[in-house]
DRENTORKOL-3810 file (N, C-alpha, C; in nm, 4 decimals):
REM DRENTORKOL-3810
@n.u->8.7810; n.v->8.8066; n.w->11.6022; ca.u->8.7148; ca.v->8.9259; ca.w->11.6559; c.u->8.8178; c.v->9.0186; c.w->11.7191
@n.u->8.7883; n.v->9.1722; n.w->11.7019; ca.u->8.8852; ca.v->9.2317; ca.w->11.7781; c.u->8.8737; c.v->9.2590; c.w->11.8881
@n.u->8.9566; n.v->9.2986; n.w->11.9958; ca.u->8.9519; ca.v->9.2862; ca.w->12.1481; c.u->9.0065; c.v->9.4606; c.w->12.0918
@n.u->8.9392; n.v->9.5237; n.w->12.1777; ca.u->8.9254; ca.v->9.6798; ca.w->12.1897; c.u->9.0220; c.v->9.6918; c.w->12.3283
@n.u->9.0939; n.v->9.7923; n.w->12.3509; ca.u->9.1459; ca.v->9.7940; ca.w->12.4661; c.u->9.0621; c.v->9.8358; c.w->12.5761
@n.u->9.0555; n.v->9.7678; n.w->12.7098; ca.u->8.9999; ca.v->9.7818; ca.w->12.8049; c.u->8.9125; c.v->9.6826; c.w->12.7942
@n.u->8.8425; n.v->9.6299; n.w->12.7014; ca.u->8.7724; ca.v->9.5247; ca.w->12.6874; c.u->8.7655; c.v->9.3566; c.w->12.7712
@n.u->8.7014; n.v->9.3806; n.w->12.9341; ca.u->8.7257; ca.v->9.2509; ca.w->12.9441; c.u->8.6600; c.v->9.1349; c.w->12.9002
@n.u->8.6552; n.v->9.0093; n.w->12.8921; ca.u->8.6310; ca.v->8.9095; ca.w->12.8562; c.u->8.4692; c.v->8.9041; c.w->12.9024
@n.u->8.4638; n.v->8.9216; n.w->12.9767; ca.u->8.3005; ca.v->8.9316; ca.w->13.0523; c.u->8.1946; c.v->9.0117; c.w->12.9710
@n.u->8.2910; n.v->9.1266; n.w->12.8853; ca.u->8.2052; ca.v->9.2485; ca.w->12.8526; c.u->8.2197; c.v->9.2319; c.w->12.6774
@n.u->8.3411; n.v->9.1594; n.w->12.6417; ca.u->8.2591; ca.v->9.1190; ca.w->12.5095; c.u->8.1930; c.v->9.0197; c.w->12.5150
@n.u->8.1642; n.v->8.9439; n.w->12.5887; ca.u->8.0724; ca.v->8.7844; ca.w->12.6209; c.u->7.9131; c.v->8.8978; c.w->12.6207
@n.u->7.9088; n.v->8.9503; n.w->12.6638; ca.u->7.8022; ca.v->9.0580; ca.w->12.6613; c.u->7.7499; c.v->9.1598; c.w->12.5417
@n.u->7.8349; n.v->9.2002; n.w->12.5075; ca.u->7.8462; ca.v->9.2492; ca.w->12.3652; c.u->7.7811; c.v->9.1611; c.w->12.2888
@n.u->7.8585; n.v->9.0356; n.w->12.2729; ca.u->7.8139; ca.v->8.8918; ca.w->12.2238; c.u->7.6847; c.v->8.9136; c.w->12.1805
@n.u->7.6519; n.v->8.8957; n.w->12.3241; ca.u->7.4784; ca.v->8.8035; ca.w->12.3523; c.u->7.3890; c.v->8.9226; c.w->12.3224
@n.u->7.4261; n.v->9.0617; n.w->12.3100; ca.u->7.3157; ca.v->9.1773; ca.w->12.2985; c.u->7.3204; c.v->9.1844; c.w->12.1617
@n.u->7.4563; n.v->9.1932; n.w->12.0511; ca.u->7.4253; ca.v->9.1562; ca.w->11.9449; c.u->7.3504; c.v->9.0667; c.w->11.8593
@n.u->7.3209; n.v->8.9082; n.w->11.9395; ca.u->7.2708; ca.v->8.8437; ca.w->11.8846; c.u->7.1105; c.v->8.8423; c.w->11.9420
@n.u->7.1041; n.v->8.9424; n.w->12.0019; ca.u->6.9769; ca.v->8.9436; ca.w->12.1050; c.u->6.9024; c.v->9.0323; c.w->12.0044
@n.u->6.9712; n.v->9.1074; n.w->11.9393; ca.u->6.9044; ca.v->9.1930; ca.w->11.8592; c.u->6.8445; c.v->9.1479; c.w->11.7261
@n.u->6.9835; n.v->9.0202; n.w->11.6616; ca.u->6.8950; ca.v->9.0159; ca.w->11.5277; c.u->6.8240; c.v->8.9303; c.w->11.5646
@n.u->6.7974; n.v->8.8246; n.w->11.6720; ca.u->6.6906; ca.v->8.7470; ca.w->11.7296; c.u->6.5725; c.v->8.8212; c.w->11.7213
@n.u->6.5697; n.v->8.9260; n.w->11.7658; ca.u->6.4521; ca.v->8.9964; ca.w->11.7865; c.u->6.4379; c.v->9.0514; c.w->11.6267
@n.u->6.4727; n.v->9.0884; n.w->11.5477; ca.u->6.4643; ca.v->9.1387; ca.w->11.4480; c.u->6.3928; c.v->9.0054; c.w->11.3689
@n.u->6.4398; n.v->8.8722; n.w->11.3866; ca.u->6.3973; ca.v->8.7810; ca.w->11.3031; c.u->6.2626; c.v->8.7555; c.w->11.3606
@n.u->6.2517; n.v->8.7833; n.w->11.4904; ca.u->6.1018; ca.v->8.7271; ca.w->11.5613; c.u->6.0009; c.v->8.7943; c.w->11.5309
@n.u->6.0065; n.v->8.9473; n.w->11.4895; ca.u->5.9686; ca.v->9.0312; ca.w->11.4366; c.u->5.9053; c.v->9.0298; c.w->11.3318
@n.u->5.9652; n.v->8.9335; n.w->11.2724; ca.u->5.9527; ca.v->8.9058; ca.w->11.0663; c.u->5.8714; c.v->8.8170; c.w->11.0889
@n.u->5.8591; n.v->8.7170; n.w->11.2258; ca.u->5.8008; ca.v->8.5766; ca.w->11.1776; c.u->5.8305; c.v->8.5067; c.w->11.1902
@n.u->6.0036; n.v->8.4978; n.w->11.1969; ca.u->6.0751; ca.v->8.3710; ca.w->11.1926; c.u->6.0837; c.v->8.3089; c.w->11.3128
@n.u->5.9829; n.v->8.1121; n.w->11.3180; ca.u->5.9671; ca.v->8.0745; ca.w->11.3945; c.u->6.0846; c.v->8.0604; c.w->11.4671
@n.u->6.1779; n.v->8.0024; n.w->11.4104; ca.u->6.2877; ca.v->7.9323; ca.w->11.4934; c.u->6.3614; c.v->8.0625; c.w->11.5479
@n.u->6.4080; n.v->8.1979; n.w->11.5005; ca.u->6.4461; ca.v->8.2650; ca.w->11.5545; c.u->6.3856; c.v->8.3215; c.w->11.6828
@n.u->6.2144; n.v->8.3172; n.w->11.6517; ca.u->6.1520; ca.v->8.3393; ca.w->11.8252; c.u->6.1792; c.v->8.2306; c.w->11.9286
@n.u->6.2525; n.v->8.1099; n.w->11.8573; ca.u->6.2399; ca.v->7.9926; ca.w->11.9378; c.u->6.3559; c.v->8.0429; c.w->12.0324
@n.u->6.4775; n.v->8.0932; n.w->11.9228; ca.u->6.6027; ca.v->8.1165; ca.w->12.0235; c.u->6.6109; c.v->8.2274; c.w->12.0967
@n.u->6.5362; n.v->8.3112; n.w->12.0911; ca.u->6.5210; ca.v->8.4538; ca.w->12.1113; c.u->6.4475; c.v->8.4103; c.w->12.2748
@n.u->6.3396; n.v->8.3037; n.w->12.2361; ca.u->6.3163; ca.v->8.3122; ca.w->12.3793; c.u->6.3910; c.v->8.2084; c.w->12.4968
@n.u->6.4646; n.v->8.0760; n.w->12.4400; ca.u->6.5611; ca.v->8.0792; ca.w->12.5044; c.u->6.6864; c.v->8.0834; c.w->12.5708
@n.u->6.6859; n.v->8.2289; n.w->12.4983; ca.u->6.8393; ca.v->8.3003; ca.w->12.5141; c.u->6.7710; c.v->8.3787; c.w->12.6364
@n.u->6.6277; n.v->8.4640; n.w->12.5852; ca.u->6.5851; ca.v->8.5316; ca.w->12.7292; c.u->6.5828; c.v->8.4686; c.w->12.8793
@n.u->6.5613; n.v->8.3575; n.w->12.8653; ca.u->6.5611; ca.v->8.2806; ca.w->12.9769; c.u->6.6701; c.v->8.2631; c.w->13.0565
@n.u->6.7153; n.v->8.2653; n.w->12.9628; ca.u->6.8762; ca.v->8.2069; ca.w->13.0541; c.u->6.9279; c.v->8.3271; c.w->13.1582
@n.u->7.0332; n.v->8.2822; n.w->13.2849; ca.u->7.0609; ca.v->8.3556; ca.w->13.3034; c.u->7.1563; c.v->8.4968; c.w->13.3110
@n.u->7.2129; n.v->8.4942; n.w->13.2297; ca.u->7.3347; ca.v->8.5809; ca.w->13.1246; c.u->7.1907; c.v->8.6982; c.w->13.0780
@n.u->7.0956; n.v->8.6379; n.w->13.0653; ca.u->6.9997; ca.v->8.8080; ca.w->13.0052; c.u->6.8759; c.v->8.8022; c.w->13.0596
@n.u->6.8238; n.v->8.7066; n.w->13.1628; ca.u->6.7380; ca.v->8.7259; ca.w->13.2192; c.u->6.6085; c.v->8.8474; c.w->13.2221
@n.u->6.5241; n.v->8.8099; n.w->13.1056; ca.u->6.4197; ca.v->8.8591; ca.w->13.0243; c.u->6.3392; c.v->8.7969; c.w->13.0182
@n.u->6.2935; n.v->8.7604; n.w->13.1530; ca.u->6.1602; ca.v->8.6426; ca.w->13.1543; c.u->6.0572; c.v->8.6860; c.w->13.0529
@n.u->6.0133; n.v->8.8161; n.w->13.0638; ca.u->5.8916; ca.v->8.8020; ca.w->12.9863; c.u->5.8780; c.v->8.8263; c.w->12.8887
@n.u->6.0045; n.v->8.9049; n.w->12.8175; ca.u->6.0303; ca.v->8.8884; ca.w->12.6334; c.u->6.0705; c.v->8.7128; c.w->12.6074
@n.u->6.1073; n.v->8.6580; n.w->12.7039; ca.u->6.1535; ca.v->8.5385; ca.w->12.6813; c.u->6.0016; c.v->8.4828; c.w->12.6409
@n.u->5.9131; n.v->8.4587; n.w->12.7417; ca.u->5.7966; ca.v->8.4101; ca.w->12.7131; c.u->5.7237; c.v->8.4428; c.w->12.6150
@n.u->5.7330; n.v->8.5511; n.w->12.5560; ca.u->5.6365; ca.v->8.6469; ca.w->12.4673; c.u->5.6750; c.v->8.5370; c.w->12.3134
@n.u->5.8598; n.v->8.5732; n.w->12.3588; ca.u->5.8781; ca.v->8.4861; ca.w->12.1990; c.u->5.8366; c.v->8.3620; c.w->12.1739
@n.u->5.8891; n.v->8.2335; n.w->12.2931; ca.u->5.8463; ca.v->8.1387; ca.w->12.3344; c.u->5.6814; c.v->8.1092; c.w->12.2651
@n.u->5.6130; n.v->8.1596; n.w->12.3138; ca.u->5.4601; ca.v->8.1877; ca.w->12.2562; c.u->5.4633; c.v->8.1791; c.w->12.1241
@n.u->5.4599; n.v->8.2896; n.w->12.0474; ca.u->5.4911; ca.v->8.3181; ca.w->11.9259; c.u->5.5089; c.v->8.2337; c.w->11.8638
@n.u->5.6398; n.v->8.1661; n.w->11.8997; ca.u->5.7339; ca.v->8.0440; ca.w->11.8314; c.u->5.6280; c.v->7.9001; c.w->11.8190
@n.u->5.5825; n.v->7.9250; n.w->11.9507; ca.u->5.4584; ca.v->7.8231; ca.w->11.9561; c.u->5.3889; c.v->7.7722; c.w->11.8564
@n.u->5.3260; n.v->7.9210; n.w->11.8652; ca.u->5.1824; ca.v->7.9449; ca.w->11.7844; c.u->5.1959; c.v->7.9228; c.w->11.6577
@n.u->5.3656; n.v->7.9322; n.w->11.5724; ca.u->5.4023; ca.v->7.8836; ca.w->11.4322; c.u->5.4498; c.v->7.7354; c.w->11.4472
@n.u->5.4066; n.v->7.6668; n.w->11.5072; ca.u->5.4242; ca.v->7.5245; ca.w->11.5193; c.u->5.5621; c.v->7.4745; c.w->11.5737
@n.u->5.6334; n.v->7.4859; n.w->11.6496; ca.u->5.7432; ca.v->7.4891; ca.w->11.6963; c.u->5.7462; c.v->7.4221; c.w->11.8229
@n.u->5.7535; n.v->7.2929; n.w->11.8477; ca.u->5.7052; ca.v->7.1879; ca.w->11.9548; c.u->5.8366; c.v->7.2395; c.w->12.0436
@n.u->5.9564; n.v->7.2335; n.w->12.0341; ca.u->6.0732; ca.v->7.2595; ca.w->12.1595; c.u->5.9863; c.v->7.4084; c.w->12.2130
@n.u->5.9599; n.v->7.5044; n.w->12.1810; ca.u->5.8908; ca.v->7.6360; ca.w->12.2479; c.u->5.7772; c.v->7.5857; c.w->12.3197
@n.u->5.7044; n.v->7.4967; n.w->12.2677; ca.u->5.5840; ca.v->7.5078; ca.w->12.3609; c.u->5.6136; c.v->7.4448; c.w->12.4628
@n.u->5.6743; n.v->7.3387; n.w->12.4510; ca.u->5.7494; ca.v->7.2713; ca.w->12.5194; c.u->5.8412; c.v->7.3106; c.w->12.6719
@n.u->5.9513; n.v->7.4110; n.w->12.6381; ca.u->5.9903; ca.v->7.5151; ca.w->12.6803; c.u->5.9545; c.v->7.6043; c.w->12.8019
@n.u->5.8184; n.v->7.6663; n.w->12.7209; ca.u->5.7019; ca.v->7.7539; ca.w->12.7930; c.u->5.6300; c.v->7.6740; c.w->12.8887
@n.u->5.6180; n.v->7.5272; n.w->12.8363; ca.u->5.5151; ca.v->7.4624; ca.w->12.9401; c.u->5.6098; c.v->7.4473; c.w->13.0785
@n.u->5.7604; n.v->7.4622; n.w->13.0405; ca.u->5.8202; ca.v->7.4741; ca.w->13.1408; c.u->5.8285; c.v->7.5549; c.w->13.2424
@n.u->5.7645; n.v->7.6763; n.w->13.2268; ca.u->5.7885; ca.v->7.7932; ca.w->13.2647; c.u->5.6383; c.v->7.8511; c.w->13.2969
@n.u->5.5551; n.v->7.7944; n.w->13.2443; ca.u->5.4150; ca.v->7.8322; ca.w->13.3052; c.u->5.3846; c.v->7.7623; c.w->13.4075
@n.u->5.2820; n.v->7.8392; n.w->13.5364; ca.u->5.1961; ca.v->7.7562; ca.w->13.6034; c.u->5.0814; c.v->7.7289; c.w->13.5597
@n.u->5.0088; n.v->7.7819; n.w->13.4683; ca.u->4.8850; ca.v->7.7577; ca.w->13.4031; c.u->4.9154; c.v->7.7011; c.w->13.2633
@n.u->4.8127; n.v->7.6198; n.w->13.2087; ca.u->4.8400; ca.v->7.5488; ca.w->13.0480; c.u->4.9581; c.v->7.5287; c.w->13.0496
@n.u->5.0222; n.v->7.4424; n.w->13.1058; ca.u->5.1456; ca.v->7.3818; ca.w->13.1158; c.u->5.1421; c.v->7.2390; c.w->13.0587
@n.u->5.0313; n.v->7.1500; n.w->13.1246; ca.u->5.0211; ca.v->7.0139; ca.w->12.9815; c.u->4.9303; c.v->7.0343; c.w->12.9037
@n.u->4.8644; n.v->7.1348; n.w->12.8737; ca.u->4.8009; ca.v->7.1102; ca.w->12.7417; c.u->4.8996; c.v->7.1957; c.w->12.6616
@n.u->5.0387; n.v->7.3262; n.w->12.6805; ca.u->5.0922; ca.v->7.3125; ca.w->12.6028; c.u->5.2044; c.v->7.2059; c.w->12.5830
@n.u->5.2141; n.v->7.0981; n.w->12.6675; ca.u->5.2898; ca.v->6.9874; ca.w->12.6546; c.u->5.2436; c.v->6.8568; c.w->12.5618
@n.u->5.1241; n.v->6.8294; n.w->12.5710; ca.u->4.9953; ca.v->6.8142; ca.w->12.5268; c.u->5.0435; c.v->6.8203; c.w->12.3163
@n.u->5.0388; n.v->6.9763; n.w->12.3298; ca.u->5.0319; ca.v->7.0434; ca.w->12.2116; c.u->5.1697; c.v->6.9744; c.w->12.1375
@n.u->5.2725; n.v->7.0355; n.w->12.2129; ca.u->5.3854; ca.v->7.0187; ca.w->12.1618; c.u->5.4137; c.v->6.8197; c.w->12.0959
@n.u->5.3885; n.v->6.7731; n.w->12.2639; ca.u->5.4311; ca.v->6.6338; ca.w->12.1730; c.u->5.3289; c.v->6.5759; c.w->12.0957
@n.u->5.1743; n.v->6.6403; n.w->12.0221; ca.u->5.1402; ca.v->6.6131; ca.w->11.9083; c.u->5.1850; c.v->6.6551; c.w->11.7949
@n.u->5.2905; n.v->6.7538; n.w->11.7852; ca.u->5.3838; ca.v->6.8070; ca.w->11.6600; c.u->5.4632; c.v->6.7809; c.w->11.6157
@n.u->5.4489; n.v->6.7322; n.w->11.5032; ca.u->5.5812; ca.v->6.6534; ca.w->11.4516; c.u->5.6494; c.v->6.7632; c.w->11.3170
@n.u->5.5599; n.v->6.8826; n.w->11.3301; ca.u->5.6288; ca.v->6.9506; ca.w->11.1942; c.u->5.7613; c.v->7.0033; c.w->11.1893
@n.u->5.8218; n.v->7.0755; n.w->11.2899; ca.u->5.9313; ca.v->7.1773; ca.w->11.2721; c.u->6.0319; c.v->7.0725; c.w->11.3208
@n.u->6.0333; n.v->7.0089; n.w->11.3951; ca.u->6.1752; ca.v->6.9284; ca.w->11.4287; c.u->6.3044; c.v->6.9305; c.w->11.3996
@n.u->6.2506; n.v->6.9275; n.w->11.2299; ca.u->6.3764; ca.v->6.9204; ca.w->11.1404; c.u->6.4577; c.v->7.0422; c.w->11.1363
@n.u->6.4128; n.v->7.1806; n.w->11.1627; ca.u->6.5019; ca.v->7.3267; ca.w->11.1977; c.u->6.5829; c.v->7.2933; c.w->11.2854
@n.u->6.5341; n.v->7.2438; n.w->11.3715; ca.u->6.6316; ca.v->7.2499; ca.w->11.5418; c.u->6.7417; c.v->7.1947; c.w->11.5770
@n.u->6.7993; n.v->7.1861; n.w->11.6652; ca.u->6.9367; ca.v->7.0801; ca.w->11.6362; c.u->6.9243; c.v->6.9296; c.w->11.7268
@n.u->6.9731; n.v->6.8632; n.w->11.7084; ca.u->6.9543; ca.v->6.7422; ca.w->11.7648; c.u->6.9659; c.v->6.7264; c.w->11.9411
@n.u->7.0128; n.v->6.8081; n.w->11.9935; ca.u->6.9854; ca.v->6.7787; ca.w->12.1473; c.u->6.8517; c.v->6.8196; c.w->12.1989
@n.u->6.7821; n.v->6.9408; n.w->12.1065; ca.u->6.7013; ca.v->6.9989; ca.w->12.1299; c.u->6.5653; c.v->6.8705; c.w->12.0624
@n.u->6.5900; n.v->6.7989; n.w->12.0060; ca.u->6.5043; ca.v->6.6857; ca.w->11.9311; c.u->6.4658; c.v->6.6068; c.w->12.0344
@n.u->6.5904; n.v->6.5460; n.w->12.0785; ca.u->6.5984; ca.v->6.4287; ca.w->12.1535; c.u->6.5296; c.v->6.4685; c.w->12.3029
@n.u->6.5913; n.v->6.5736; n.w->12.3351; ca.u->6.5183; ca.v->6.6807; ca.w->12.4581; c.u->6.3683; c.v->6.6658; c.w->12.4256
@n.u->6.3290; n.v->6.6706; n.w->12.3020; ca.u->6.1297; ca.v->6.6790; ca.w->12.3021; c.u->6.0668; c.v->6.5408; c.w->12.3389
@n.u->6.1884; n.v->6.4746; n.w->12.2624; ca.u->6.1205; ca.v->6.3117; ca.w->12.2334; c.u->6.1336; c.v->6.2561; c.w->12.4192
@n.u->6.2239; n.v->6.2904; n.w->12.4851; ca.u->6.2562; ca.v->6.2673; ca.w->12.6213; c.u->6.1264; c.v->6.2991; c.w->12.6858
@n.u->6.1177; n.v->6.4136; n.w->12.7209; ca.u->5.9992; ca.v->6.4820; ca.w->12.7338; c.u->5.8632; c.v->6.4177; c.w->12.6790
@n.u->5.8902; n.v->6.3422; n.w->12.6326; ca.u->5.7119; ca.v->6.3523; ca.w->12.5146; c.u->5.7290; c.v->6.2333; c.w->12.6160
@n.u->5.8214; n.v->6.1349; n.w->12.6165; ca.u->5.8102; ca.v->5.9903; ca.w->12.6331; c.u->5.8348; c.v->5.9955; c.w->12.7806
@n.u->5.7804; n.v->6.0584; n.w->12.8439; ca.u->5.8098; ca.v->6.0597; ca.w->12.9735; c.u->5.6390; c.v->6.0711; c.w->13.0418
@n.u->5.5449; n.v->6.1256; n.w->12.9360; ca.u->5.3553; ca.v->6.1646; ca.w->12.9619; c.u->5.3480; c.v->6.0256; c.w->13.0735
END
């Protein structure tokens, strides 16, 4: 990548994350579950702190069967928090998109009811 002059390290780390914030949103847009999955927790975090696009995607991601999002969200709600926990560790469909910490993270979670 090129380093632009004046460019500090902080501000392409930023650059970074708004670029990828965008085609996140562009894919969440289309549909694409797993991209609302990351879209919403990239919002979360605190580097872009976007609670409520975070949640919106989170949802979304949900609602296309995506057990780490509901999962996620149940984290982050005070209301329907185990029934979307509930939800999530009855889903066994999408798993296979996600990456393995994020797996083991559900199964932790599930096995913890």
């Amino acid at each position: 990548s090129m380093t632009l002059p004046g460019e500090s390290k902080a501000e392409q780390t930023n650059a970074g994350i708004l670029l990828a914030l965008e085609s996140l949103t562009t894919a969440c847009e289309k549909n694409d579950a797993h991209g609302c999955f990351v879209l919403g927790w990239a919002a979360m975090t605190e580097d872009v702190a976007k609670p409520e696009q975070g949640k919106q995607a989170l949802q979304k991601s949900c609602d296309m069967k995506v057990a780490a999002a509901c999962l996620m969200l149940s984290n982050h709600l005070k209301t329907d928090a185990q029934s979307l926990r509930d939800r999530a560790c009855s889903m066994k469909t999408s798993e296979s998109g996600l990456a393995a910490d994020f797996r083991s993270w559900i199964r932790e979670s599930c096995n913890k009811q």
